[in-house]
Backbone as ProteinMPNN parsed JSONL, in Angstrom:
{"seq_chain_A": "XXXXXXXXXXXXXXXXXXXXXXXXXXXXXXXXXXXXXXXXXXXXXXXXXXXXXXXXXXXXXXXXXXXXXXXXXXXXXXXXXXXXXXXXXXXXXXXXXXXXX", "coords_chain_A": {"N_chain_A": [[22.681, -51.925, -6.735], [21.97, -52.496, -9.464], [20.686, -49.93, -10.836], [23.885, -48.397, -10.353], [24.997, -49.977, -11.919], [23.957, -48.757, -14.162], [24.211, -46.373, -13.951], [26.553, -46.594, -14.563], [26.987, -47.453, -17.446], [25.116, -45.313, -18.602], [27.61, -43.215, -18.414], [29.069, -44.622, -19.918], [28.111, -44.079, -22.47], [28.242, -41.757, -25.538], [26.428, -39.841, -25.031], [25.559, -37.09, -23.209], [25.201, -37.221, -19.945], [23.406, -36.544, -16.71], [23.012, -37.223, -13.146], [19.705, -36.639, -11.831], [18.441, -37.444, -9.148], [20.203, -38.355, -6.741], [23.398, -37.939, -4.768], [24.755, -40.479, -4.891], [25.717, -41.228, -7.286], [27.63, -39.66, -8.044], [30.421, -39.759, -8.135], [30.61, -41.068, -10.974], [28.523, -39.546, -12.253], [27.67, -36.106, -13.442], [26.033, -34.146, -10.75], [22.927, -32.936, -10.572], [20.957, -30.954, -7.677], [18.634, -30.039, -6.003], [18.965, -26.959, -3.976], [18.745, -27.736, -0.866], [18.947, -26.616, 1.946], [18.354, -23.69, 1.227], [15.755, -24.234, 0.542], [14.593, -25.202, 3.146], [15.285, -23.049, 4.454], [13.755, -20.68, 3.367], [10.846, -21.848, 3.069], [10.63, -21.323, 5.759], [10.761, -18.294, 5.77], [8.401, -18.025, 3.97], [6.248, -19.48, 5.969], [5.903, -17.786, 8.316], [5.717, -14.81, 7.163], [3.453, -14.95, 6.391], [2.384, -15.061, 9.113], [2.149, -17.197, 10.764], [2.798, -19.125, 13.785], [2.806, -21.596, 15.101], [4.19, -23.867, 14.366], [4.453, -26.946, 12.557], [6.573, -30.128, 11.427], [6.363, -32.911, 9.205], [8.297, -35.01, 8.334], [10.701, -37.541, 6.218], [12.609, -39.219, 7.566], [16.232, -38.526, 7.715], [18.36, -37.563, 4.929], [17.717, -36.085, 2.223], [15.501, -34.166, 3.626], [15.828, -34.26, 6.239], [17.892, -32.317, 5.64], [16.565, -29.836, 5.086], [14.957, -29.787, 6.917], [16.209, -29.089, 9.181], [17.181, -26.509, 7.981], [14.991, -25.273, 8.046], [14.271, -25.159, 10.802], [16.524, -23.61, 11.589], [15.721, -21.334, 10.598], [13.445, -20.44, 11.974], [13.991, -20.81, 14.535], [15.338, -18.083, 14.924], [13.646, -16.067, 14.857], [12.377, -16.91, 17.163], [10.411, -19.031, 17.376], [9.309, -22.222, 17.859], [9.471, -25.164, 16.003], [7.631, -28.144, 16.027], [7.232, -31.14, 15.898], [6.758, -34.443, 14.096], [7.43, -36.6, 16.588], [6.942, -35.111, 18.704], [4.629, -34.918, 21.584], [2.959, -33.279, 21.563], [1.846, -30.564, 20.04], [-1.09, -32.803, 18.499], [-1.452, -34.104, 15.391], [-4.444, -33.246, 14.49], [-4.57, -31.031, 15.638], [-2.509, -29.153, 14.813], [-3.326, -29.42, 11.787], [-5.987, -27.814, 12.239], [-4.909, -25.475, 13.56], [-3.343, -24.282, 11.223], [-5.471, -23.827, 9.796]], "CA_chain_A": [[23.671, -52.408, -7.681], [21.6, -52.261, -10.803], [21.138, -49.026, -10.488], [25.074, -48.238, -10.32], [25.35, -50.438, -13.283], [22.953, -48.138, -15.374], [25.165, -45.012, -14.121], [28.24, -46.802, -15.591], [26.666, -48.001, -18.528], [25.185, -44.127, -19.35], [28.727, -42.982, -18.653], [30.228, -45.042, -21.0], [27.625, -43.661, -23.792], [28.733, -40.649, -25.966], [25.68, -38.807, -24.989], [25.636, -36.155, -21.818], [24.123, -37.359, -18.81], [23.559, -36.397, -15.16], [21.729, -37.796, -12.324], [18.803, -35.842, -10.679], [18.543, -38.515, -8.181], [21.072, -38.292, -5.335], [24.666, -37.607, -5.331], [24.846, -41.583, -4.778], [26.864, -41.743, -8.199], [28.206, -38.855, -8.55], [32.051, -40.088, -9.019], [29.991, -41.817, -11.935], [28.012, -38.529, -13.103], [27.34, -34.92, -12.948], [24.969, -34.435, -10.029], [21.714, -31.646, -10.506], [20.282, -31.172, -6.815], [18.32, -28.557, -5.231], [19.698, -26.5, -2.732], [17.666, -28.341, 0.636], [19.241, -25.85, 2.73], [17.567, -22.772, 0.355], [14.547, -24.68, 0.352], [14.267, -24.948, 4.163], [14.913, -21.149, 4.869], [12.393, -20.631, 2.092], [9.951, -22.252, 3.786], [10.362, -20.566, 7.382], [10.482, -17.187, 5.76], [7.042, -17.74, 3.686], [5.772, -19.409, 6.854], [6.648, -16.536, 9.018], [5.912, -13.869, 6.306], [2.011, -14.888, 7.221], [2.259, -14.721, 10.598], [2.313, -18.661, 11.334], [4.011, -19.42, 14.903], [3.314, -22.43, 15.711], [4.663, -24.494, 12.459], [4.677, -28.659, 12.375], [6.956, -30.798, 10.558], [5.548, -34.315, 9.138], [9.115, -35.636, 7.199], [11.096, -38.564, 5.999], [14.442, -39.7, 8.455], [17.618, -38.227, 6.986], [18.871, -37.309, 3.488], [17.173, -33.963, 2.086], [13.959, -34.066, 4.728], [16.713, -33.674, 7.308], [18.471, -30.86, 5.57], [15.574, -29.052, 5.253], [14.266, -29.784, 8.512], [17.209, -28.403, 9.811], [17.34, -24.916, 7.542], [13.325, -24.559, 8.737], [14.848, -25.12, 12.046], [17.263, -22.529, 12.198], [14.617, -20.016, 10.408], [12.225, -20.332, 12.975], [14.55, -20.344, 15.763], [15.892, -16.795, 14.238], [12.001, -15.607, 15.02], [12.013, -17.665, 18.47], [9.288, -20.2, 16.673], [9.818, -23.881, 17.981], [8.974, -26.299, 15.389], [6.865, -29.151, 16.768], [7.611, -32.388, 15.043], [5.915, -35.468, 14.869], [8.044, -37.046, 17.589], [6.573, -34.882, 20.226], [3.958, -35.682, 22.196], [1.562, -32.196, 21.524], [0.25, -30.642, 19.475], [-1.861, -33.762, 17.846], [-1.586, -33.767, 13.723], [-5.685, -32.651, 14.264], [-4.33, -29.464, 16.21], [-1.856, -28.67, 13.741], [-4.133, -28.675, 10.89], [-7.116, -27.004, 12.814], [-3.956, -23.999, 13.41], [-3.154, -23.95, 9.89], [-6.904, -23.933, 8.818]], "C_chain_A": [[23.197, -52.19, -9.122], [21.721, -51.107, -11.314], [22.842, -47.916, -10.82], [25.362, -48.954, -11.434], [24.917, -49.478, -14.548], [23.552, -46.91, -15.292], [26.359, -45.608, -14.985], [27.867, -46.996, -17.687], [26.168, -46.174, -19.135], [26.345, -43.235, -19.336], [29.778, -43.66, -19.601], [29.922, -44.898, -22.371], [28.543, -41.997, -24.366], [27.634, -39.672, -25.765], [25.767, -38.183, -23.225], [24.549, -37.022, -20.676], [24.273, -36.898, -17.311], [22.514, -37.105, -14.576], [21.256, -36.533, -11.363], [18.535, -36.699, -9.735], [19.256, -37.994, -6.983], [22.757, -38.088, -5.784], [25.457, -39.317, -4.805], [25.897, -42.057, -5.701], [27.448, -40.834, -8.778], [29.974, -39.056, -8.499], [31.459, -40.93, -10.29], [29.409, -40.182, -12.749], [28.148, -37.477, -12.558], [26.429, -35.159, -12.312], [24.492, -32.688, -9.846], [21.383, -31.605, -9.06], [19.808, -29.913, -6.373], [18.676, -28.26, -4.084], [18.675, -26.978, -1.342], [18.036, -27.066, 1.617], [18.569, -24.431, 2.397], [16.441, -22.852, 0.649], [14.049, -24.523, 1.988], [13.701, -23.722, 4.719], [13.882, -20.561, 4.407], [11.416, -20.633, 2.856], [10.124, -21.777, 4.768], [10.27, -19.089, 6.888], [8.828, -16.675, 5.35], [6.467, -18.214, 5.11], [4.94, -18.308, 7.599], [5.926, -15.31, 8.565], [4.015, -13.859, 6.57], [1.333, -15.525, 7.901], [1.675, -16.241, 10.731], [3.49, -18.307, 12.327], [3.943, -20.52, 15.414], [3.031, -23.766, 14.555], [4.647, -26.015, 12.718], [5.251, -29.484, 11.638], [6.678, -32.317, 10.207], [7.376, -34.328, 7.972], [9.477, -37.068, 7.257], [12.37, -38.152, 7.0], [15.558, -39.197, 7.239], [17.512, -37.914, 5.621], [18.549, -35.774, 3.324], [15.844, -33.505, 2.978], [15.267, -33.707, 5.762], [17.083, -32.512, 7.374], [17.294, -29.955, 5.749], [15.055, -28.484, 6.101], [15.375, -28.942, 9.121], [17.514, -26.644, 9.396], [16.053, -24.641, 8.445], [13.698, -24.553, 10.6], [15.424, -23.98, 12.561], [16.547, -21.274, 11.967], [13.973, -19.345, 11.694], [12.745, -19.632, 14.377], [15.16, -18.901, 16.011], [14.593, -16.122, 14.725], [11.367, -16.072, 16.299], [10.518, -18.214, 18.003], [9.916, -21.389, 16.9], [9.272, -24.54, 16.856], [8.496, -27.573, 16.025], [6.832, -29.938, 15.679], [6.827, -33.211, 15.561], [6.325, -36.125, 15.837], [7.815, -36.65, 18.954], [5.324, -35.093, 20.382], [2.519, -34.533, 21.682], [2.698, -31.523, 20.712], [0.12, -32.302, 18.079], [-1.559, -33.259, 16.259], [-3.148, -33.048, 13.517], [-5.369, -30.875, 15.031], [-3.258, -28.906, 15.463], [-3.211, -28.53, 12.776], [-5.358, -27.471, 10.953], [-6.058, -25.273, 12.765], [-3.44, -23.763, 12.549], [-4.35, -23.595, 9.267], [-7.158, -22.327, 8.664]], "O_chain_A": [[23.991, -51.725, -9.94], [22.602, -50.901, -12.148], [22.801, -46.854, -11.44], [26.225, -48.376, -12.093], [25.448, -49.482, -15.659], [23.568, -46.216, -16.309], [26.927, -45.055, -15.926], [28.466, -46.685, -18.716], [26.841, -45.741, -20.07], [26.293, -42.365, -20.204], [30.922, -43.327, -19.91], [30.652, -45.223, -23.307], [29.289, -41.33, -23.649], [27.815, -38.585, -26.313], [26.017, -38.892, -22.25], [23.351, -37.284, -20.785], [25.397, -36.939, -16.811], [21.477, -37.515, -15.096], [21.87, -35.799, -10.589], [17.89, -35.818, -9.167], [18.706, -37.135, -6.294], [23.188, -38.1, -6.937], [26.616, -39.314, -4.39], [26.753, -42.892, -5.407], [27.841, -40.973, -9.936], [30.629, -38.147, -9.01], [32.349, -41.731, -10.576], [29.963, -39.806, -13.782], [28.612, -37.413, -11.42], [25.704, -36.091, -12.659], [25.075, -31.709, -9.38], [21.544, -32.801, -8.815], [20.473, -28.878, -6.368], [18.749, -29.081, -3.17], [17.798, -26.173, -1.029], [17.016, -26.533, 2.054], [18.156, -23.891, 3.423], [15.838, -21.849, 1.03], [13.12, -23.737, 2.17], [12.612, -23.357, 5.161], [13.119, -19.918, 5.129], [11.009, -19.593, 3.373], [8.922, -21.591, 4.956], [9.59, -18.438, 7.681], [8.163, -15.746, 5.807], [6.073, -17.205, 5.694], [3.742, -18.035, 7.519], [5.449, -14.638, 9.479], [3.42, -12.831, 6.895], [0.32, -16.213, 7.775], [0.447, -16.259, 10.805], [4.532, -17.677, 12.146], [4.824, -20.8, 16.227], [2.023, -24.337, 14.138], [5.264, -26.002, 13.783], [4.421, -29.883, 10.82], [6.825, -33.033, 11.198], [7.444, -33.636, 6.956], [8.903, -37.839, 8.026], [12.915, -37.055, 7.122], [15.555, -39.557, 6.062], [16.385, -38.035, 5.141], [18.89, -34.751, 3.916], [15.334, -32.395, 2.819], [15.474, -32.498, 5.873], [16.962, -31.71, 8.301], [17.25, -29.323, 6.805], [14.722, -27.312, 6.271], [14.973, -27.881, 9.599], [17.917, -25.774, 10.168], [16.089, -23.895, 9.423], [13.174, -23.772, 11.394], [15.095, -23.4, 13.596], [16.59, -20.315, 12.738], [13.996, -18.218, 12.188], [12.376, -18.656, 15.031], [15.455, -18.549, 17.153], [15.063, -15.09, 15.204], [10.203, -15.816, 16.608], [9.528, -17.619, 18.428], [10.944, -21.691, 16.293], [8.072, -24.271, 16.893], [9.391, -28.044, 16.727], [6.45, -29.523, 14.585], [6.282, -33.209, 16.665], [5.29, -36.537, 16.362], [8.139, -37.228, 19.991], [4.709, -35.478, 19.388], [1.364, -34.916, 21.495], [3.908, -31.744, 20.668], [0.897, -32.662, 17.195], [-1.455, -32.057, 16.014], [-3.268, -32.321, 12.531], [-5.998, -29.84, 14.814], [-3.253, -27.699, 15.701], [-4.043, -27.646, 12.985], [-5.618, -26.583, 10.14], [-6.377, -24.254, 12.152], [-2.733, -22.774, 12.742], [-4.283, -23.042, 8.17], [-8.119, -21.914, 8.015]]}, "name": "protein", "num_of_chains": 1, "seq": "XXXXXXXXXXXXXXXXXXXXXXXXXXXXXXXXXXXXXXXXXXXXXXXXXXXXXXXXXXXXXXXXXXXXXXXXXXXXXXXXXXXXXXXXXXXXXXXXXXXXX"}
């Protein structure tokens, strides 16, 4: 709520504002965001590009960790590369890093 008060309140100034934040108040402001979906693919092509196959994702639940997760998702799967998340059971976070090392 405060928050949402402080978007109304810099919308009701005469100076320009947007939020880099979230698109939370965007019927309140212009909203900046980086493309998550860009960013994903991104990431599975550098991956990929040297010769990583078996990739690990450590994120946050939903919002732009999702999207992301989901572009690096479809990358990979484009290259038949599973992504192994923390939710499964193997490989260990010490066998990920050891196959990144």
């Amino acid at each position: 709520l405060a928050r949402r008060k402080s978007a109304l309140t810099m919308r009701r100034t005469a100076r320009p504002a947007v939020s880099l934040v979230s698109d939370e108040f965007a019927d309140l402001l212009p909203t900046v965001r980086p493309d998550d979906h860009a960013a994903g693919r991104l990431a599975g092509e550098e991956l990929l590009s040297l010769g990583f196959r078996r990739i690990g994702w450590f994120g946050v639940e939903g919002g732009w960790s999702a999207r992301r997760r989901a572009a690096l998702t479809e990358r990979l799967a484009e290259a038949d590369v599973p992504l192994w998340t923390a939710a499964r059971a193997e490989p260990t976070w010490i066998e990920l890093v050891e196959i990144g090392s």
